[in-house]
C-alpha positions as CSV (number, residue, x, y, z in Angstrom):
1,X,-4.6,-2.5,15.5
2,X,-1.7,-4.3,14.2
3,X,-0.5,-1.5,12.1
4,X,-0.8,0.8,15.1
5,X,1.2,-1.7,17.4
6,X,4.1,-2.0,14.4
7,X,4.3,1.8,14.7
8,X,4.4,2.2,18.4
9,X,7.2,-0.4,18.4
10,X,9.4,0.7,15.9
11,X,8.9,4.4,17.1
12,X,9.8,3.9,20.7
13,X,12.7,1.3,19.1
14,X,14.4,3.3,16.3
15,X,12.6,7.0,17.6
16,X,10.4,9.2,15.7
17,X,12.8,10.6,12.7
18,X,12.5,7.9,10.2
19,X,9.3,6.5,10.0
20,X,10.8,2.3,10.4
21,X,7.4,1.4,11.6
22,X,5.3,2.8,8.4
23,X,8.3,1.6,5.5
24,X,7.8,-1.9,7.5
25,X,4.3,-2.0,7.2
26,X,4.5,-0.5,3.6
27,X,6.8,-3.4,2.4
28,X,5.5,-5.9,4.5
29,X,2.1,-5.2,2.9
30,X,3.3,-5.2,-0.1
31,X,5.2,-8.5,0.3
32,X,1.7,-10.4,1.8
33,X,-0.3,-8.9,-1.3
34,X,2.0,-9.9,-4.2
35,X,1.8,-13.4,-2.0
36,X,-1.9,-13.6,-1.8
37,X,-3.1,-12.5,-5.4
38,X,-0.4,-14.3,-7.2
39,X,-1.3,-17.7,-5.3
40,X,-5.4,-16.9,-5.3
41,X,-4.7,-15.9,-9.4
42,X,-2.9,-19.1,-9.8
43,X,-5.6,-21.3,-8.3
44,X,-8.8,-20.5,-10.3
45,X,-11.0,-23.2,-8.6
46,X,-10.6,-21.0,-5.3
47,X,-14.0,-19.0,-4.4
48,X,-13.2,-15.2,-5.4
49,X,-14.4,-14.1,-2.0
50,X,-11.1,-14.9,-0.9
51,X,-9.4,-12.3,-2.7
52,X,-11.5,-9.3,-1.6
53,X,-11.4,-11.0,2.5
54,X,-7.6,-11.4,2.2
55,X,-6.6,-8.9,0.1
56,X,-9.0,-6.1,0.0
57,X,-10.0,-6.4,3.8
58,X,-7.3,-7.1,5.5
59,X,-4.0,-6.4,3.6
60,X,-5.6,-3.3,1.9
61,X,-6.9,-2.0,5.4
62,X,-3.3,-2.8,6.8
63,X,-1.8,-0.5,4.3
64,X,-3.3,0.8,0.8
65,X,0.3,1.4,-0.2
66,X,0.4,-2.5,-0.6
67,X,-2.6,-2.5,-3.2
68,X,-0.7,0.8,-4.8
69,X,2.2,-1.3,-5.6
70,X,0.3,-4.2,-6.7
71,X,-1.3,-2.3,-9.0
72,X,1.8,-0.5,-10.6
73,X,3.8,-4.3,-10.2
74,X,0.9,-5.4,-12.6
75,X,1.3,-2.8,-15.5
76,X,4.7,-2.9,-15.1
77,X,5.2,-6.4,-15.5
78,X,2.0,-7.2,-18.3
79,X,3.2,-5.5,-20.9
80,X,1.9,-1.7,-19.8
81,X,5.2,-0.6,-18.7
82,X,4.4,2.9,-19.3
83,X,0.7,2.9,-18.0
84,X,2.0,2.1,-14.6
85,X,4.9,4.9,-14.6
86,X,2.0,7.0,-15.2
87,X,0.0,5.2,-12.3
88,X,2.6,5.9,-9.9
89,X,3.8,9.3,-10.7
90,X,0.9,10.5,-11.2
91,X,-0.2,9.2,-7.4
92,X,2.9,10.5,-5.8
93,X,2.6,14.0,-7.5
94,X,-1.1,13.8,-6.6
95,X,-0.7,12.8,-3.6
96,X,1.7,15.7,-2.6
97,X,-0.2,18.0,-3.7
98,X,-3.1,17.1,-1.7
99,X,-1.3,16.6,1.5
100,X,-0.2,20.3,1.2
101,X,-4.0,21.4,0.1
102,X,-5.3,19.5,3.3
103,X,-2.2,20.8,5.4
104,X,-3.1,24.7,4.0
105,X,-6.7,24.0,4.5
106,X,-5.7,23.0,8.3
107,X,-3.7,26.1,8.4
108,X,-7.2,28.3,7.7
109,X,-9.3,26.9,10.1
């Protein structure tokens, strides 16, 4: 509901040609996630539950692109520099090309 009310906002706000309210939610997420793990990886004693609740459930259902970057932030910054290039190219190519199979497939029915 929140991402929905973010979009609404920033939509009636800034109008519908640049999508403000999804690149705030985007970077937003990301922001909360890069928050939440590091602290929750920092604190070992701290039940793991907490990770999936706070990061999984609510941040990743908020906006996947948030658990994207995480993901890519890790290789990137652990010594797999080139494993997460490949991790995000290879999702934005991907991902193109399934949004125009799905948009072609629309285009059939």
């Amino acid at each position: 509901m929140l991402r929905y009310f973010i979009g609404r906002v920033a939509a009636e706000r800034f109008g519908p040609q640049y999508p403000v309210g999804t690149l705030s939610i985007n970077v937003g997420a990301c922001f909360l996630i890069g928050l939440v793990l590091e602290f929750l990886n920092g604190h070992s004693g701290l039940n793991p539950a907490w990770r999936f609740l706070i990061a999984v459930g609510f941040i990743g259902g908020f906006s996947t692109f948030s658990t994207f970057t995480y993901e890519t932030w890790s290789d990137l910054t652990r010594g797999s520099a080139w494993l997460g290039l490949l991790y995000a190219a290879t999702s934005l190519i991907a991902g193109l090309f399934a949004v125009n199979a799905g948009a072609l497939a629309a285009r059939t029915l």
